[in-house]
ROSE-4610 file (N, C-alpha, C; in Angstrom, 1 decimal, always signed):
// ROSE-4610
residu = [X/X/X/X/X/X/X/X/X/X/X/X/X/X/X/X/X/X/X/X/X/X/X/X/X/X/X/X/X/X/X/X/X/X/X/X/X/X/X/X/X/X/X/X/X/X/X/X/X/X/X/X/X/X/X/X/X/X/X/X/X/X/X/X/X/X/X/X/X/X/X/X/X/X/X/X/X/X/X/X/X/X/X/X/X/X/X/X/X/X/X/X/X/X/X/X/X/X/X/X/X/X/X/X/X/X/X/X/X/X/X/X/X/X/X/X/X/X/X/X/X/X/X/X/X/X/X/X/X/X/X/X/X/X/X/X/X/X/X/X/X/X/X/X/X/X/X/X/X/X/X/X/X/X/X/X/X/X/X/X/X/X/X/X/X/X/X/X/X/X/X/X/X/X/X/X/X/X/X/X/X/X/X/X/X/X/X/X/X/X/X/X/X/X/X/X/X/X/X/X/X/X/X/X/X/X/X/X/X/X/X/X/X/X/X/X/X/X/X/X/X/X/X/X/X/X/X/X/X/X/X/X/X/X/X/X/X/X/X/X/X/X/X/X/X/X/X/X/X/X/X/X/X/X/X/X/X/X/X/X/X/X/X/X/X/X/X/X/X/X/X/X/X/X/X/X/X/X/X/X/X/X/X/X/X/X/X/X/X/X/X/X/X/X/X/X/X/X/X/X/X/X/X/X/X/X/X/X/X/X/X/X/X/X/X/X/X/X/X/X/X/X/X/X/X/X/X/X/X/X/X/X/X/X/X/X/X/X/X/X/X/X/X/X/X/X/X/X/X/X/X/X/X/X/X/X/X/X/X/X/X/X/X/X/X/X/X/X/X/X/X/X/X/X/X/X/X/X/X/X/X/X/X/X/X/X/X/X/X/X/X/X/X/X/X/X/X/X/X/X/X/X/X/X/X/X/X/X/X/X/X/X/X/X/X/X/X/X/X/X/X/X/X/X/X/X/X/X/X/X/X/X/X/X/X/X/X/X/X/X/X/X/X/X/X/X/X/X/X/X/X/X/X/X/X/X/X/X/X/X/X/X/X/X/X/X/X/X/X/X/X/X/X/X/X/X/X/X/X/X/X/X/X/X/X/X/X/X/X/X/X/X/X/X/X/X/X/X/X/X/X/X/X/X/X/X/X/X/X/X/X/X/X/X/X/X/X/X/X/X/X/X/X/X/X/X/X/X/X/X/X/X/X/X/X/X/X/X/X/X/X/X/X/X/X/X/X/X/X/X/X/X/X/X/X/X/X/X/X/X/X/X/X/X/X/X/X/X/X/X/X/X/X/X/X/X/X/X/X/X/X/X/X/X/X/X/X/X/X/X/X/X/X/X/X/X/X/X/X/X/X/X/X/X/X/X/X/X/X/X/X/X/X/X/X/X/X/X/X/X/X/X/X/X/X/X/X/X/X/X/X/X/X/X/X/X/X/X/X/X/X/X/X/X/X/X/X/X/X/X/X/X/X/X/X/X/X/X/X/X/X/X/X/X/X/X/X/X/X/X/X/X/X/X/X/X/X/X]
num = [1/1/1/2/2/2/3/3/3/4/4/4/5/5/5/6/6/6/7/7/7/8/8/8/9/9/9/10/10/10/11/11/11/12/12/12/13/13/13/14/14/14/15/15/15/16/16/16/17/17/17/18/18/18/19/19/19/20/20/20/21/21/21/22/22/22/23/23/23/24/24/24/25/25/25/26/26/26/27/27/27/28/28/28/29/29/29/30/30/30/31/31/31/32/32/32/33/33/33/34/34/34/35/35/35/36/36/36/37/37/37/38/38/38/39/39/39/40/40/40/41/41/41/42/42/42/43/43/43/44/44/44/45/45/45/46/46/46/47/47/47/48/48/48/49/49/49/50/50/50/51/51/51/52/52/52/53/53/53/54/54/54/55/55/55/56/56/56/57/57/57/58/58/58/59/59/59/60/60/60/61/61/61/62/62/62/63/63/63/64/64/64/65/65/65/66/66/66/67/67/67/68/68/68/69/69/69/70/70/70/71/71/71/72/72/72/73/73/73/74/74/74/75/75/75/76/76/76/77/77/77/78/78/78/79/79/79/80/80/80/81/81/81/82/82/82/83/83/83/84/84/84/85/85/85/86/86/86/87/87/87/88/88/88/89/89/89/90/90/90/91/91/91/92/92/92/93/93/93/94/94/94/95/95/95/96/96/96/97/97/97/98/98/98/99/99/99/100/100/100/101/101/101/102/102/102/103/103/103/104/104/104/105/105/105/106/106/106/107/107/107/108/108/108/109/109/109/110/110/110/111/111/111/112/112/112/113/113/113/114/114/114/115/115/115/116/116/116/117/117/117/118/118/118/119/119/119/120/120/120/121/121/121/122/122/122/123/123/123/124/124/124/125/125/125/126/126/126/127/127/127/128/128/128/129/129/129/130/130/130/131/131/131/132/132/132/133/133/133/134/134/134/135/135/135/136/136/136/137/137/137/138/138/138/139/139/139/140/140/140/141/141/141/142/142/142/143/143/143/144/144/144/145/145/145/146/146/146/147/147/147/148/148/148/149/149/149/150/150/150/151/151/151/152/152/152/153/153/153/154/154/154/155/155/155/156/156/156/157/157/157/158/158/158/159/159/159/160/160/160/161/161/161/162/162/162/163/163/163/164/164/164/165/165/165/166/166/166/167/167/167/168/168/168/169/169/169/170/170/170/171/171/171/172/172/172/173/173/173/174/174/174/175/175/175/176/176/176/177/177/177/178/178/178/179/179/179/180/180/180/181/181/181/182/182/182/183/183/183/184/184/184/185/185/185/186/186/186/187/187/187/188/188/188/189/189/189/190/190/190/191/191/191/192/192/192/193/193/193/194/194/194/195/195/195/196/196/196/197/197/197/198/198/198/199/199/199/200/200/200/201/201/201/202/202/202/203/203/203/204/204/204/205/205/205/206/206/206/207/207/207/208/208/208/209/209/209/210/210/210/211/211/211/212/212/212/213/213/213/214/214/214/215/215/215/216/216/216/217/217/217/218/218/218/219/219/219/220/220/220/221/221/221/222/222/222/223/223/223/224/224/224/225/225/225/226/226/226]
x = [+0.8/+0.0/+0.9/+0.6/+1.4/+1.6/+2.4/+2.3/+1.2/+0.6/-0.3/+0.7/-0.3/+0.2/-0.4/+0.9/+0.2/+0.8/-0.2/+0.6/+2.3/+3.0/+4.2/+4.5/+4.4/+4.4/+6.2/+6.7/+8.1/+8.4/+9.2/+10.2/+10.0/+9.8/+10.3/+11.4/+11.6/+12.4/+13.2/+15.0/+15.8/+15.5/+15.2/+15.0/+15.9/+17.5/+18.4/+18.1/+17.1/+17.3/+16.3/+15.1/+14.0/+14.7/+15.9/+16.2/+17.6/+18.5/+19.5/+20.1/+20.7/+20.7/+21.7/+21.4/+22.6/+21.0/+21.6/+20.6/+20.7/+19.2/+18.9/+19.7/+20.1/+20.2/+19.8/+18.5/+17.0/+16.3/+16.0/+14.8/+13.2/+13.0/+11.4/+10.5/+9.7/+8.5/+7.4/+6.6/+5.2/+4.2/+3.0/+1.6/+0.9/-0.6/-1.3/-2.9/-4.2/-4.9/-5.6/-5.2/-5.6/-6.9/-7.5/-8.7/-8.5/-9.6/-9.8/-10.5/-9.6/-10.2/-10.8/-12.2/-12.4/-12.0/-10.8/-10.2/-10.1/-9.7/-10.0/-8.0/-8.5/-6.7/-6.1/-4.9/-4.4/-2.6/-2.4/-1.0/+0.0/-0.7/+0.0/+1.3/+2.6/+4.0/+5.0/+5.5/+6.5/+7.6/+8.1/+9.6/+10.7/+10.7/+11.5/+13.0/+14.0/+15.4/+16.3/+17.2/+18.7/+18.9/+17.5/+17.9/+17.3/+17.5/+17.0/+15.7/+14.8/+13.2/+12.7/+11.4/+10.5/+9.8/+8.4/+7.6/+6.6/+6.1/+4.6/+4.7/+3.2/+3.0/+2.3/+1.9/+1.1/-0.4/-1.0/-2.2/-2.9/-3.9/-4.5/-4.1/-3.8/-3.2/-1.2/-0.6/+1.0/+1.3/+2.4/+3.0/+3.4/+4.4/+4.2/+5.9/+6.8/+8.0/+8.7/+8.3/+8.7/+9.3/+9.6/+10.4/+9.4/+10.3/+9.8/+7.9/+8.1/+7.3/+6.2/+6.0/+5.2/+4.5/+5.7/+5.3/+4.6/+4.9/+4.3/+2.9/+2.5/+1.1/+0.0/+1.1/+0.2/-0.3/+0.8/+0.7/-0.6/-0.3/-1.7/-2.6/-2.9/-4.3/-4.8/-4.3/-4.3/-5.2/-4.9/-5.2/-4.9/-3.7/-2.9/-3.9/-4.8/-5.3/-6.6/-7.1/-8.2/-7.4/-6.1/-5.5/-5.7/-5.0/-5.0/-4.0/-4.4/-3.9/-3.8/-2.5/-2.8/-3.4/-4.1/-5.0/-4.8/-3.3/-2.7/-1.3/-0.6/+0.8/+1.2/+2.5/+3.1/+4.8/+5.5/+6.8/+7.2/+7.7/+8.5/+9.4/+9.4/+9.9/+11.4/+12.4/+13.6/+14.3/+15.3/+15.9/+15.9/+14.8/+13.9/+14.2/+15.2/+15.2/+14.0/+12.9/+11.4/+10.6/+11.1/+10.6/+8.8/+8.4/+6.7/+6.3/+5.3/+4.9/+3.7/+3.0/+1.9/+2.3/+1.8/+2.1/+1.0/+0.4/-0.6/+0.2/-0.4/-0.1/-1.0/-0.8/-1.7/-2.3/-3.9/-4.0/-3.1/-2.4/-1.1/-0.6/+0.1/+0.7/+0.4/-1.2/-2.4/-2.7/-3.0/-3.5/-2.2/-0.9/-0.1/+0.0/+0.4/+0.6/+1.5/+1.9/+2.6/+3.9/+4.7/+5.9/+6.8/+7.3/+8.1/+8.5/+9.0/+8.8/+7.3/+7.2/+6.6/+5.8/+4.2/+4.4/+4.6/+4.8/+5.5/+3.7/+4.5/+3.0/+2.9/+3.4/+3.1/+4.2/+3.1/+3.5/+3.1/+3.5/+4.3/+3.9/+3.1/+3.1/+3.3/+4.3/+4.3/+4.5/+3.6/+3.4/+4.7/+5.2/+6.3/+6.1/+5.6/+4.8/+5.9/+5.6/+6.6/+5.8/+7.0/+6.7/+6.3/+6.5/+6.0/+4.3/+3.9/+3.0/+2.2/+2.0/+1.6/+0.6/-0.4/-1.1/-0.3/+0.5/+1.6/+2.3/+2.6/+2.8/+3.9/+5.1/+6.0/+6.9/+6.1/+7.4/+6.4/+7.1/+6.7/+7.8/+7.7/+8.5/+7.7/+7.9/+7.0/+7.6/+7.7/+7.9/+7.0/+7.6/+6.9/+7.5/+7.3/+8.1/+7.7/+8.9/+8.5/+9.0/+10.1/+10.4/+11.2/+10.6/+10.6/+12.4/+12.9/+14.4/+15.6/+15.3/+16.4/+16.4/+16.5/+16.7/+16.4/+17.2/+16.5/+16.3/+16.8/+16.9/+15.5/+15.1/+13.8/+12.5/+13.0/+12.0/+12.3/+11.2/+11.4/+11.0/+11.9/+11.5/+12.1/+11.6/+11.3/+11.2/+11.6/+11.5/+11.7/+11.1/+11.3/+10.5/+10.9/+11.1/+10.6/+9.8/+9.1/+9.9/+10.9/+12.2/+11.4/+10.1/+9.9/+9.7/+10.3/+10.4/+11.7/+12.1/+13.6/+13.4/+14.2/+14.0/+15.4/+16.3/+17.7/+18.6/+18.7/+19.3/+20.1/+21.5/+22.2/+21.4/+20.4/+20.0/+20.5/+21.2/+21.2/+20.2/+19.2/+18.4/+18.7/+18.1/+18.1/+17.5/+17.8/+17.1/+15.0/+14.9/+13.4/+12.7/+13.9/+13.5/+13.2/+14.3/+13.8/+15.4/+15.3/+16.1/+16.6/+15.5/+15.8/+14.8/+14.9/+14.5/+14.8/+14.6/+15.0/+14.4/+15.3/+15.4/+16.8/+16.7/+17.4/+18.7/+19.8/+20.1/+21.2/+21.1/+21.7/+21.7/+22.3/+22.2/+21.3/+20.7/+20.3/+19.3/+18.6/+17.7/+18.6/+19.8/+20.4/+21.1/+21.9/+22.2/+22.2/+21.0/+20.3/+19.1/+18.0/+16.7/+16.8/+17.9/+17.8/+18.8/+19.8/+20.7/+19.5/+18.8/+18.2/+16.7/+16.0/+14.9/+15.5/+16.4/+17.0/+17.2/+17.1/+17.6/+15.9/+15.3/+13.7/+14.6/+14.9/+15.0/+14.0/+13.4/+12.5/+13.5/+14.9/+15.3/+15.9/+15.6/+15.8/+17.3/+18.0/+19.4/+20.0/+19.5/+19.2/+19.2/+19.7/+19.6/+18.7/+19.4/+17.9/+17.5/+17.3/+15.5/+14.9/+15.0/+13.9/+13.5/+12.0/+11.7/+11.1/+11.5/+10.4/+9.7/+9.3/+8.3/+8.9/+10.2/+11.5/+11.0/+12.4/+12.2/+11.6/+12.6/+12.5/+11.0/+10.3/+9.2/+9.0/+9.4/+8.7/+7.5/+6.7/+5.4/+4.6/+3.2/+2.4/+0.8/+0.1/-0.9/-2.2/-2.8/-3.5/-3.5/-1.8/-0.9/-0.9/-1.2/-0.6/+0.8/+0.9/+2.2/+2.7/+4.0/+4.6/+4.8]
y = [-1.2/+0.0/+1.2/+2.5/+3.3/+4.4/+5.1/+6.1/+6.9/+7.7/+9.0/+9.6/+10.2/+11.2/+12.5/+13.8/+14.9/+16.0/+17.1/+17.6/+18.3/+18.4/+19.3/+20.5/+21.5/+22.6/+23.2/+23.9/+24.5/+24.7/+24.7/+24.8/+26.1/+26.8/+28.6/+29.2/+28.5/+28.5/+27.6/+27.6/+26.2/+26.0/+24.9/+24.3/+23.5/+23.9/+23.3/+22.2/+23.3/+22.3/+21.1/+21.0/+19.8/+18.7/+18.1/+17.0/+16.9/+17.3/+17.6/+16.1/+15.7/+13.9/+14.7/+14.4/+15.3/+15.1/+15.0/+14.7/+16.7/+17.2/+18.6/+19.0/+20.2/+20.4/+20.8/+21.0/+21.7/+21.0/+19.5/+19.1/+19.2/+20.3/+20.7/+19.5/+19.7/+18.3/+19.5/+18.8/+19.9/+18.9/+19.2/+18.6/+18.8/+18.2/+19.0/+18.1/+18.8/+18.2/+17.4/+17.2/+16.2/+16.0/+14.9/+14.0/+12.8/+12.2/+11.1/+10.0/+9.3/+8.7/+7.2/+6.3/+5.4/+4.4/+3.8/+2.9/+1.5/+0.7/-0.7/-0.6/-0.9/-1.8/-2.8/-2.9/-3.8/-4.1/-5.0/-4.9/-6.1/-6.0/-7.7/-7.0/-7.0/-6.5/-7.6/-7.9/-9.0/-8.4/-9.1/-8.9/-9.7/-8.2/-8.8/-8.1/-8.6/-7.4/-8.5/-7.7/-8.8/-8.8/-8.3/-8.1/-6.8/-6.4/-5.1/-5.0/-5.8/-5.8/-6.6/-6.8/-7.6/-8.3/-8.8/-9.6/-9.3/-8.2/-8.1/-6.6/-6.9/-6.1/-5.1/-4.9/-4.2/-4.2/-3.7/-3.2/-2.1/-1.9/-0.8/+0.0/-0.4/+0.4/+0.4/-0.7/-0.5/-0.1/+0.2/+0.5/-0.7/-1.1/-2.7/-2.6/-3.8/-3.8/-4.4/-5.0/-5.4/-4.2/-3.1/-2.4/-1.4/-0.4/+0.1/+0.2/-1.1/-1.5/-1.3/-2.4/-2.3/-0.9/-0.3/+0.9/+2.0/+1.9/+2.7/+2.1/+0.9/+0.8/+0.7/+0.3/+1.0/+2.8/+3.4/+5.0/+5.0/+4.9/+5.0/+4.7/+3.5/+2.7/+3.8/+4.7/+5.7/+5.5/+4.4/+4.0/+4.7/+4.9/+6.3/+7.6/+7.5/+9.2/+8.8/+7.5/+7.4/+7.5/+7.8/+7.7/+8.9/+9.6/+10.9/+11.8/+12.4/+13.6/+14.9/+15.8/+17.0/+18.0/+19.2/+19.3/+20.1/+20.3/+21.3/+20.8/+21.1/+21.2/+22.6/+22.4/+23.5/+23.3/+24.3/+24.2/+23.5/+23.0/+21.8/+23.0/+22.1/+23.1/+22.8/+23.7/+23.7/+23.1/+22.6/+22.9/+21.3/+20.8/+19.4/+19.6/+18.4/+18.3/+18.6/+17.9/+17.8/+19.0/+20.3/+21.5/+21.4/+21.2/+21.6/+20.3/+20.1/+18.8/+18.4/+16.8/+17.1/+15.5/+15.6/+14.2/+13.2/+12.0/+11.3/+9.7/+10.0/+8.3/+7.3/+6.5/+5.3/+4.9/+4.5/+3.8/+3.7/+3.0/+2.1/+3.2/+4.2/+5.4/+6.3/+6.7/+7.7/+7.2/+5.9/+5.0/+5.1/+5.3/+4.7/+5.4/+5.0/+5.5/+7.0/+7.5/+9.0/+8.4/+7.8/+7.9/+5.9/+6.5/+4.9/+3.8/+3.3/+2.6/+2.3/+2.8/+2.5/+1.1/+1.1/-0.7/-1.0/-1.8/-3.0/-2.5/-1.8/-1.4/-0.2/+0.7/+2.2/+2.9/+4.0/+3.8/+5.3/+6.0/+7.3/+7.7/+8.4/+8.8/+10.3/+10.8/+11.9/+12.5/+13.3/+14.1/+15.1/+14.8/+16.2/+16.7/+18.4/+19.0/+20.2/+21.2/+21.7/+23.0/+23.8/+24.6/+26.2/+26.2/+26.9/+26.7/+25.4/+25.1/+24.2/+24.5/+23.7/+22.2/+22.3/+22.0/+20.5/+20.5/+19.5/+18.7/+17.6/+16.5/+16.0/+16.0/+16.0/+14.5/+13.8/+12.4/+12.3/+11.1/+10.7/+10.1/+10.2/+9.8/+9.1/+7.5/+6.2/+5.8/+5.8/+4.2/+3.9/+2.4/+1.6/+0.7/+0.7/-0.4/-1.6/-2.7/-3.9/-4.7/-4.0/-5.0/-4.4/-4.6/-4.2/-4.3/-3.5/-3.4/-3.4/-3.1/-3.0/-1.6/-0.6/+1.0/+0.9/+1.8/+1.9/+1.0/-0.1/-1.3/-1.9/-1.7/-2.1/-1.5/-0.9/+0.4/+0.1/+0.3/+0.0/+1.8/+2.0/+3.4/+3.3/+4.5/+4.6/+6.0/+6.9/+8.4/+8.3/+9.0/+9.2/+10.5/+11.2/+12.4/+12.2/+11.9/+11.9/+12.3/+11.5/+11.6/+13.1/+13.2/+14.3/+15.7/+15.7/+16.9/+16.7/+18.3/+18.7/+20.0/+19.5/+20.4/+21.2/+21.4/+22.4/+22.3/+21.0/+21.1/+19.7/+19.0/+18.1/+16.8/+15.5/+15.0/+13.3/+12.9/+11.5/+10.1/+10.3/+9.6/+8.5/+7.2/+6.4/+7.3/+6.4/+7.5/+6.5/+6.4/+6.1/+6.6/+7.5/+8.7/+8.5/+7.0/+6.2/+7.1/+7.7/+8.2/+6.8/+6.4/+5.4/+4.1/+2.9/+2.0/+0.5/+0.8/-0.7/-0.7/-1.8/-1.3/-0.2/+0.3/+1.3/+1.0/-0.4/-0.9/-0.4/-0.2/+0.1/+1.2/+1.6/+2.6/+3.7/+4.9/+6.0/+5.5/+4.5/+4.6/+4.0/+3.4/+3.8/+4.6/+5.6/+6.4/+7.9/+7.7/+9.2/+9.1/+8.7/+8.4/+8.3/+6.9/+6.6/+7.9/+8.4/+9.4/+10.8/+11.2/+12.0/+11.8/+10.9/+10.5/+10.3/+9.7/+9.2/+10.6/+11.9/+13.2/+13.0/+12.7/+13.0/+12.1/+13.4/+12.6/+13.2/+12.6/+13.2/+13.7/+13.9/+14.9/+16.1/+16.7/+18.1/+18.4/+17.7/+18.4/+18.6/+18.3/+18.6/+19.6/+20.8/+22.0/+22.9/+23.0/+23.9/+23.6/+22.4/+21.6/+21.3/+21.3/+20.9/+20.0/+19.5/+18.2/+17.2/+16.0/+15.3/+14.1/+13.1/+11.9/+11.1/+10.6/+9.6/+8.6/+7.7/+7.0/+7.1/+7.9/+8.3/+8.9/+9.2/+10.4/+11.4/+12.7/+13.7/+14.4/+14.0/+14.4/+13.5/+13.9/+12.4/+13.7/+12.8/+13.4/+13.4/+14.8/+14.9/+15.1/+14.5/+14.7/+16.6/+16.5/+17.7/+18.0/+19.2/+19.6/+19.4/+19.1/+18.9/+20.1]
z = [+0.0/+0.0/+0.0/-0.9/-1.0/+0.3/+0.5/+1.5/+1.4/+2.1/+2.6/+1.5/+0.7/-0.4/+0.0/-0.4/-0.2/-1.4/-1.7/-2.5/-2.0/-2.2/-2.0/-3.2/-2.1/-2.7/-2.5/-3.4/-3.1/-1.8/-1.4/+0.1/+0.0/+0.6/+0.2/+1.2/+2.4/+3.3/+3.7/+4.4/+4.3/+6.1/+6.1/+7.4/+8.1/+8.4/+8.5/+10.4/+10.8/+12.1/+12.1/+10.9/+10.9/+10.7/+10.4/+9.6/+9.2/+10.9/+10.8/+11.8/+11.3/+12.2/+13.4/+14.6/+16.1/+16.9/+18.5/+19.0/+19.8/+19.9/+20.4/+22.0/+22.1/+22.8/+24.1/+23.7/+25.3/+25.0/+25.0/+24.0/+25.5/+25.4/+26.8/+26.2/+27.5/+26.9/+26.5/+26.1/+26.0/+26.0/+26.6/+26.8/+25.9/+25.7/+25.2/+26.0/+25.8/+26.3/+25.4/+24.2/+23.4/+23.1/+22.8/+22.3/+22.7/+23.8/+24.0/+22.7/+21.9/+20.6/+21.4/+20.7/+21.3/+20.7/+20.7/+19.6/+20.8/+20.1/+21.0/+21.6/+23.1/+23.6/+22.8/+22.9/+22.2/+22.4/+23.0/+23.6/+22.8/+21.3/+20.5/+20.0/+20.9/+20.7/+21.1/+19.8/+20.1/+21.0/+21.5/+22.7/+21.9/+20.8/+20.0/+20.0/+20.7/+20.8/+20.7/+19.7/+19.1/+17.8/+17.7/+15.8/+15.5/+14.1/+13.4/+13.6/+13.8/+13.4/+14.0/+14.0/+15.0/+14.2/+14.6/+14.1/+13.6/+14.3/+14.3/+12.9/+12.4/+11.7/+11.4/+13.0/+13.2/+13.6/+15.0/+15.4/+15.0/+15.6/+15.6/+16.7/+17.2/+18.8/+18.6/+17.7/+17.7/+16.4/+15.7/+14.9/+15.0/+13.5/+13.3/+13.6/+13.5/+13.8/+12.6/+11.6/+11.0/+9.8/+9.7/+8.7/+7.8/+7.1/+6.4/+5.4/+4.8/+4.2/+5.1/+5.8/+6.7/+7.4/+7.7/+8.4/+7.3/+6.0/+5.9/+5.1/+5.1/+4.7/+5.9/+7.1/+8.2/+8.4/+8.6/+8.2/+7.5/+6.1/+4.9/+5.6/+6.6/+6.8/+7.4/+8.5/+9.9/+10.5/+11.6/+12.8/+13.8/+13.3/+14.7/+14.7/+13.8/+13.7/+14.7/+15.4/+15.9/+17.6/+18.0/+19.0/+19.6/+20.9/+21.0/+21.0/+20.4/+19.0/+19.9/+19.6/+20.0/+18.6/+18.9/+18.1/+17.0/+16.8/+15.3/+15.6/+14.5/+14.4/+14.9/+15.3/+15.8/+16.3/+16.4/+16.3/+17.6/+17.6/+18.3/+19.7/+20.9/+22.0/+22.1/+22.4/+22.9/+21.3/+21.4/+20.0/+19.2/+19.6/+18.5/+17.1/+16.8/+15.2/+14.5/+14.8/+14.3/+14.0/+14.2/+13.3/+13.7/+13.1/+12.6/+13.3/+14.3/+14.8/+14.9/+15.2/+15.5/+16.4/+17.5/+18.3/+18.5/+18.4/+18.6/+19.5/+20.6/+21.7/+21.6/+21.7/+21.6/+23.3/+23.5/+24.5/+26.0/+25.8/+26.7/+27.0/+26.4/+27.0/+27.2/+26.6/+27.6/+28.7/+29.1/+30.6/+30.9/+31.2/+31.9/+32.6/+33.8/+34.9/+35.3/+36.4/+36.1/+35.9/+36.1/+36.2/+35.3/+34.6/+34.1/+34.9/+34.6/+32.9/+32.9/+30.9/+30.3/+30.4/+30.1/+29.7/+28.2/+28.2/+26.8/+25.8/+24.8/+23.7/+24.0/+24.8/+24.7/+22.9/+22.6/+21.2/+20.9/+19.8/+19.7/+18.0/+17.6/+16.2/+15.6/+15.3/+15.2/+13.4/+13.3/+11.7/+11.9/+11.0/+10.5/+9.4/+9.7/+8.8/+8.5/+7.1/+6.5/+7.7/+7.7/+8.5/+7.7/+6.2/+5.3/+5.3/+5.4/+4.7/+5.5/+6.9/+8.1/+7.6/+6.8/+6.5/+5.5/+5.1/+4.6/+5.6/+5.4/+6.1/+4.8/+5.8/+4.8/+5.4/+6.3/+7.2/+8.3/+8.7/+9.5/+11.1/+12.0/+13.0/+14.2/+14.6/+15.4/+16.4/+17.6/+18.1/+19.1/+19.5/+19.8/+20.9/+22.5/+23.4/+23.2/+23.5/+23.1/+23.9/+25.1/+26.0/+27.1/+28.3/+29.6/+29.7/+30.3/+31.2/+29.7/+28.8/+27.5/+27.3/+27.7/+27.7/+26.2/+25.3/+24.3/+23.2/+23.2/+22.7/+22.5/+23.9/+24.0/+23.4/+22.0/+21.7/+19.9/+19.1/+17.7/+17.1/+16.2/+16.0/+14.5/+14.0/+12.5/+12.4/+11.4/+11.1/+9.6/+8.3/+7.2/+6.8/+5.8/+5.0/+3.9/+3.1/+1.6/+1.0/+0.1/-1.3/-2.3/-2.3/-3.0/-2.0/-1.2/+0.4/+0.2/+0.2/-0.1/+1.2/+2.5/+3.2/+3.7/+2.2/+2.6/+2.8/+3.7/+4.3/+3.9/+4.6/+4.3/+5.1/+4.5/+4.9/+5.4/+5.9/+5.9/+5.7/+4.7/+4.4/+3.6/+4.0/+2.4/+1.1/-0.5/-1.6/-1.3/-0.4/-0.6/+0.8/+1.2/+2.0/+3.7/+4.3/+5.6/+6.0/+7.1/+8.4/+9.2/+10.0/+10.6/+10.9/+11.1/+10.7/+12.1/+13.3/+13.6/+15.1/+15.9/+17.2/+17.7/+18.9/+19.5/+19.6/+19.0/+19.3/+17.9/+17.0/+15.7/+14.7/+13.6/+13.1/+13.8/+12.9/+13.6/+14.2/+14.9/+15.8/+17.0/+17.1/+18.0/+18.3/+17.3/+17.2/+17.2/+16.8/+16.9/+17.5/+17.2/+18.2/+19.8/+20.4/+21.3/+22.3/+21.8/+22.4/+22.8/+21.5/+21.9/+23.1/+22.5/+23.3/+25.0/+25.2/+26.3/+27.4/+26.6/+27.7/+28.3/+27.7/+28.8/+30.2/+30.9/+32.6/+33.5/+34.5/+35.3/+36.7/+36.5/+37.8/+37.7/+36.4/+36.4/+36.7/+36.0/+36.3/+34.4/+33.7/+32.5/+31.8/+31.5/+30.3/+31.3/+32.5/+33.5/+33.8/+33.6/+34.7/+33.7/+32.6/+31.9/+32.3/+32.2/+32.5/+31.2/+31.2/+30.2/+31.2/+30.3/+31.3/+31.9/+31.1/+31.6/+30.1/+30.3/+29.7/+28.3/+27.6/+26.2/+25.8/+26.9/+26.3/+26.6/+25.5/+26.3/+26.3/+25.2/+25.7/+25.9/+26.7/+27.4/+26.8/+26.2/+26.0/+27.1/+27.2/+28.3/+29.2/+29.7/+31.2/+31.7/+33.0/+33.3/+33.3/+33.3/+32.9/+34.5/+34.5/+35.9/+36.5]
């Protein structure tokens, strides 16, 4: 199934910090109060760590583990869009690669509790929209926990850039437009994904105090702000 198609209109501005592979330096959390969507639970997530990829191919409540492919004829299906959603795109806090955002959590990580770890199936969809042209949806950035006590390893994540989105700047992408692709364990999703997600610490000694949720999230939809 093909990706979510959108038109792309000219870049008119260069976006060097959307899609610049380096993990941020203030990365702030931010809330939002969301939409409660009524989508069914669902916790079918292989505990799959040791290799690039997993098994599963996907819920309505997980992003699938098995790769690219998969991920994005899940994307197209948008399941994630029945999850809870903050309610516009907007610029990303403290100095987030991710430029233009829109964040949607699944179930498992709106129910979970205040404080980590995570449970096994909390899951993470974020729109990366051009910041010219808010309304454009130019990538996509996912993950997904899969196994309790593996720090970031234990987490499958995925980020890509649409090969026809030219955003300026020097991109390290495959040419079919995938960033990153696995568990936290290898290339940029352990390299870049897991270094940066990893500063969410909940003791405030961080870039000022910033605070995030722990445990590679920093925003929690519907959560009060700490």
């Amino acid at each position: 199934m093909p990706r979510p198609a959108a038109p792309l209109r000219p870049v008119l501005r260069v976006l060097p910090a959307l899609f610049a592979l380096g993990c941020p330096s203030d990365p702030r959390p931010r809330v939002d109060a969301g939409s409660a969507m009524d989508a069914p639970v669902s916790r079918d997530v292989p505990a799959a760590v040791g290799s690039t990829l997993g098994t599963s191919d996907g819920t309505e409540q997980q992003p699938p583990t098995t790769g690219r492919t998969a991920m994005r004829a899940w994307l197209a299906a948008g399941a994630w869009k029945r999850w809870h959603c903050e309610t516009t795109p907007h610029a990303t806090s403290g100095l987030s690669p991710h430029g233009l955002d829109r964040i949607c959590t699944n179930d498992v990580l709106f129910n979970a509790g205040e404080d980590p770890p995570w449970p096994v199936g909390a899951a993470s969809v974020k729109e990366l929209h051009d910041p010219s042209y808010p309304e454009i949806i130019v990538g996509y950035a996912a993950n997904v926990k899969v196994r309790d006590g593996a720090g970031g390893a234990g987490w499958y994540w995925f980020e890509e850039v649409f090969p026809a989105y030219s955003p300026g700047a020097a991109v390290l992408r495959d040419p079919d437009g995938t960033i990153a692709d696995g568990f936290g364990e290898s290339g940029n999703a352990g390299g870049v994904c897991v270094p940066c997600h990893g500063r969410s610490t909940q003791d405030g000694t961080y870039d000022g105090g910033m605070l995030g949720y722990g445990e590679f999230v920093f925003t929690r939809i519907g959560v009060t702000v700490r």
